[in-house]
N, C-alpha and C positions, 0 to 999 in steps of 0.2 A: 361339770357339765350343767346346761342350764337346763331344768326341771322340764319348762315348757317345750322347748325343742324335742326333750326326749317324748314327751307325751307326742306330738306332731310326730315327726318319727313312727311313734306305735301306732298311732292311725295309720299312718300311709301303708305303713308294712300291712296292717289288717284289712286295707281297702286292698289295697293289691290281691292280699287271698284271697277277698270275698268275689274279684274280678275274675281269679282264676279258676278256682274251684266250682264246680257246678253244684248250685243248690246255695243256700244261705247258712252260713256258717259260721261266718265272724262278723257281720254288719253290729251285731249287737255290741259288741267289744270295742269295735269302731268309734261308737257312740259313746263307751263310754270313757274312751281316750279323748275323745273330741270336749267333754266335761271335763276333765282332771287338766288338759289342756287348757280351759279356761279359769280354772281353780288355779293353775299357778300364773298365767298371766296378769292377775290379780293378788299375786304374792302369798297365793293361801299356803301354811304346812302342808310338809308333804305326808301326813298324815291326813289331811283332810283331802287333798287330792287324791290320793290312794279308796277313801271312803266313796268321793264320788265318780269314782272308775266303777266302783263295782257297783254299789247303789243303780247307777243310770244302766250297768249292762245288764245285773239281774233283772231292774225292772222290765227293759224293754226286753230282753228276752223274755222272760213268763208272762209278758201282754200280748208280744205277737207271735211268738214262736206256734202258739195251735194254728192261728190263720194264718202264717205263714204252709205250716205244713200240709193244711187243707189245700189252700188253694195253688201253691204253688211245688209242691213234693208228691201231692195228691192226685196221681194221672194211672192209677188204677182203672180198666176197662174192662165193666164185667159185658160179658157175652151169653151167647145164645146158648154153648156148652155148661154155663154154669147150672145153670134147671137139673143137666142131667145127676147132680152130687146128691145123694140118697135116693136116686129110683136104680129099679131091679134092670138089672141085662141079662142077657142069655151069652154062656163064650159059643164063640163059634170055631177056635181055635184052642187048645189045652194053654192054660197059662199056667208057666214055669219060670221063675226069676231068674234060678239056676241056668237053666239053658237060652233066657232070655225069648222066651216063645209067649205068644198069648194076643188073641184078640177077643173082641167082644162084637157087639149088635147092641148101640142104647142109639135112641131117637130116631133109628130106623137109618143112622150112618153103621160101617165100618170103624173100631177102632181100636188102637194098638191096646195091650191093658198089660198092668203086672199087678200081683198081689200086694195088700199091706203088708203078708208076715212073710218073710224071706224063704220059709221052707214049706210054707202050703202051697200044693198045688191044687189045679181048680180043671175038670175034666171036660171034653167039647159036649155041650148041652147043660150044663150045670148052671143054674139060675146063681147069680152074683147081684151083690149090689156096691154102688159106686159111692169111691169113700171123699171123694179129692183128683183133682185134673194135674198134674205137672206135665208143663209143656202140653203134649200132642197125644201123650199116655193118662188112659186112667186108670186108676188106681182103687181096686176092688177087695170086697175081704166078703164073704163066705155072708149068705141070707140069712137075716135073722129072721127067726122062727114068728110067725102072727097069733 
C-alpha cells in the first residue's frame, strides 16, 4: 500500500470526526497526517513521516488547544445567582436530603436547598450558608462561627 494514500486516508477519516463530533478534537491530528502526507509524497522514510505526524500534531495541539478551549468550549454563563455562594440564608422549610425536603430565602427569592453532608439536617429558622448552586438547588452546610 502506498504510504501517502494511507496518510490521505488518515486525514479524511480525521476530518470526518472533527466534522462530526462537536467541539475540536481531532483537527490537530488532521494536520499532522496532512504533514506525513507530504513527507511521503516526497519519498521521505517512513520513519520520518511517522516523526512528523506527531511533531506537527503535538505542536499544534499545545499552541492552540488553550485558545481553542477558551474561546470556542468556553461558553460558561455566570449569573446573578452566583453572588449568592458564601452568603448566609435563613431555611424557611426544614432541609432533609433524606426525605428530600428543604427550602431556603437568599437574595430575597425562594429556593429549593439540600445540604452538603447527606445526614445533616438543617431546622426552619436555622441561619445556613451557601456552599454551591447545582442546577436550581442550593447547596448549604451549617454557619460558621464569626
Amino acid at each position: 500500500m502506498n504510504l501517502a494514500a494511507f496518510w490521505l486516508g488518515a486525514m479524511i477519516v480525521l476530518l470526518v470526526i472533527e466534522g462530526v463530533v462537536p467541539g475540536l478534537v481531532s483537527i490537530w491530528f488532521a494536520l499532522g497526517a496532512l504533514a506525513a502526507f507530504i513527507a511521503a509524497l516526497v519519498h521521505a522514510q517512513l520513519w520520518l513521516q511517522i516523526v512528523w505526524f506527531l511533531v506537527i500534531s503535538l505542536a499544534t495541539l499545545g499552541l492552540t488547544r488553550p485558545l481553542a478551549k477558551k474561546y470556542v468550549n468556553g461558553k460558561v454563563q455566570p449569573t446573578n445567582a452566583d453572588r449568592l455562594i458564601g452568603k448566609d440564608c435563613v431555611v424557611t422549610e426544614k432541609i432533609d436530603n433524606l426525605q428530600g425536603t428543604g427550602q431556603v430565602n437568599a437574595g430575597g427569592m425562594s429556593w429549593t436547598a439540600r445540604s452538603v453532608e447527606e445526614g445533616l439536617c438543617f431546622e426552619k429558622g436555622s441561619v445556613v450558608t451557601v456552599r454551591r448552586i447545582e442546577g436550581v438547588k442550593l447547596i448549604v452546610s451549617a454557619r460558621e462561627k464569626a
